[in-house]
N, C-alpha and C positions, 0 to 999 in steps of 0.2 A: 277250839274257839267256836261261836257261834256265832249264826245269821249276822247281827248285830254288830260284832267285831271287828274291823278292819282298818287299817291304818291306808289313808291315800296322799298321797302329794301332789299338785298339780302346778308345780312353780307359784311364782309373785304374781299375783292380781297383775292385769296392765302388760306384764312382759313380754317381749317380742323376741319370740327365738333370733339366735346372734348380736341381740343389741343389748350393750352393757347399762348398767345403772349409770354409775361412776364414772365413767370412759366416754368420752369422744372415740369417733372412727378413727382418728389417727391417734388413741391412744393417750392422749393427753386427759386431764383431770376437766369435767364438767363441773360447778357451782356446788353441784349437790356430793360433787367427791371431794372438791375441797372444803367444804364444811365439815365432813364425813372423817377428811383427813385430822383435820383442825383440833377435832374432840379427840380424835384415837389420842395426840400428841398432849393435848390437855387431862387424858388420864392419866396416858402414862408419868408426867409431870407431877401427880398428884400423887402419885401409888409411891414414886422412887424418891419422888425431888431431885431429880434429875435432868437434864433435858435433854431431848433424842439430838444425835450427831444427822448431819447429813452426810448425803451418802458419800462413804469415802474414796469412788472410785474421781468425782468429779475434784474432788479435793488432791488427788495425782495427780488429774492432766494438767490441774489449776496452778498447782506448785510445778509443772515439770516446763522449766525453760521452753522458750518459743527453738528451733534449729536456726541455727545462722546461716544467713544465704555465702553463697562461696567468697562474695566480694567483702561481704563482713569479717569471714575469717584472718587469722592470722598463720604466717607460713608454717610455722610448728603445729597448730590445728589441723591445717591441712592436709599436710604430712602424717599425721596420726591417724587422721581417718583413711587415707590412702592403706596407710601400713595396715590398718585394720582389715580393709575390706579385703585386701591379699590376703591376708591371714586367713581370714573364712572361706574366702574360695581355693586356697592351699588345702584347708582342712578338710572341706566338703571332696574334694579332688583323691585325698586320699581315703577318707573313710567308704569303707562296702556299701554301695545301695542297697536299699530294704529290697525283695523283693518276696511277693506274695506267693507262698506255696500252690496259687493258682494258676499262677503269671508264668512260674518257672515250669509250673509240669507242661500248660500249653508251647513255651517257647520249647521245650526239648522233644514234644511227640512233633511238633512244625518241624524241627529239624531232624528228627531222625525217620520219622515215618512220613511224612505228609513232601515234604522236599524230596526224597526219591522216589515215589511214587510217582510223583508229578512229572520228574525225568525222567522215567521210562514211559508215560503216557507221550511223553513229546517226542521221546525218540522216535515213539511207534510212530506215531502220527505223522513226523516228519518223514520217516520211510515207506510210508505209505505215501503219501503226496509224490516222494519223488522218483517211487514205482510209477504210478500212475503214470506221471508224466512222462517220463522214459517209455514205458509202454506207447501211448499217445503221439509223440514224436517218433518212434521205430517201429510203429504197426505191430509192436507185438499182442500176444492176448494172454496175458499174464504168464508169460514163459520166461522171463529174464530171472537171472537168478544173479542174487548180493555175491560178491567176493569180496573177503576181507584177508591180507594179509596172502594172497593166492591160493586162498582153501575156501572150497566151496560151501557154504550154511545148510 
């Protein structure tokens, strides 16, 4: 390529890093997006002769019955949703929890390494403290000696 050559892009005239054309801050359509939309919908109509659905998730919730409050229901509704919710928590109750090949190797070095460590530093500790103290109360200077079982350590 030469001197002469180069391709630059410097964004839209006017535009302000973060701030959309189309979009309000919360996201909703401004003037110049629904115009913007208005045309896309007016070609599309043109090209297919068609005309675009809206979106079908709103059209689910639109069709999906409002829940009845308890006092609305009737005793056999009741009883179905009861029996239901057993059922799930029977099911949940038996099926294995997931658990994550990370989750398990830590729960199993906590218990097998990290748990008896821990209680042999506390034994120590605590037999040291109650040297100490045994010392402290019988004036000895570190001459008492542990018997366990009548055999001397």
């Amino acid at each position: 390529m030469g001197d002469t050559e180069f391709l630059a892009h410097h964004g839209v005239k006017g535009q302000k890093w973060g701030v959309r054309r189309y979009q309000n801050k919360d996201g909703s359509l401004n003037r110049a997006g629904l115009k913007k939309v208005k045309k896309m919908k007016d070609q599309y109509t043109e090209l297919t002769g068609k005309q675009l659905r809206k979106n079908s998730a709103k059209r689910a919730s639109n069709s999906k019955s409002k829940q009845k409050s308890i006092s609305e229901m009737s005793d056999d509704e009741i009883r179905t949703k009861i029996n239901r919710i057993k059922l799930e928590q029977e099911l949940r109750s038996l099926s294995p929890k997931k658990i994550s090949r990370g989750k398990a190797f830590m729960d199993k070095v906590a218990k097998d390494v990290v748990a008896p460590a821990a209680t042999d530093v506390a034994k120590q500790v605590v037999k040291s403290k109650l040297t100490d103290a045994a010392n402290r109360n019988f004036g000895l200077n570190g001459d008492l000696k542990v018997y366990t079982n009548n055999k001397k350590k």
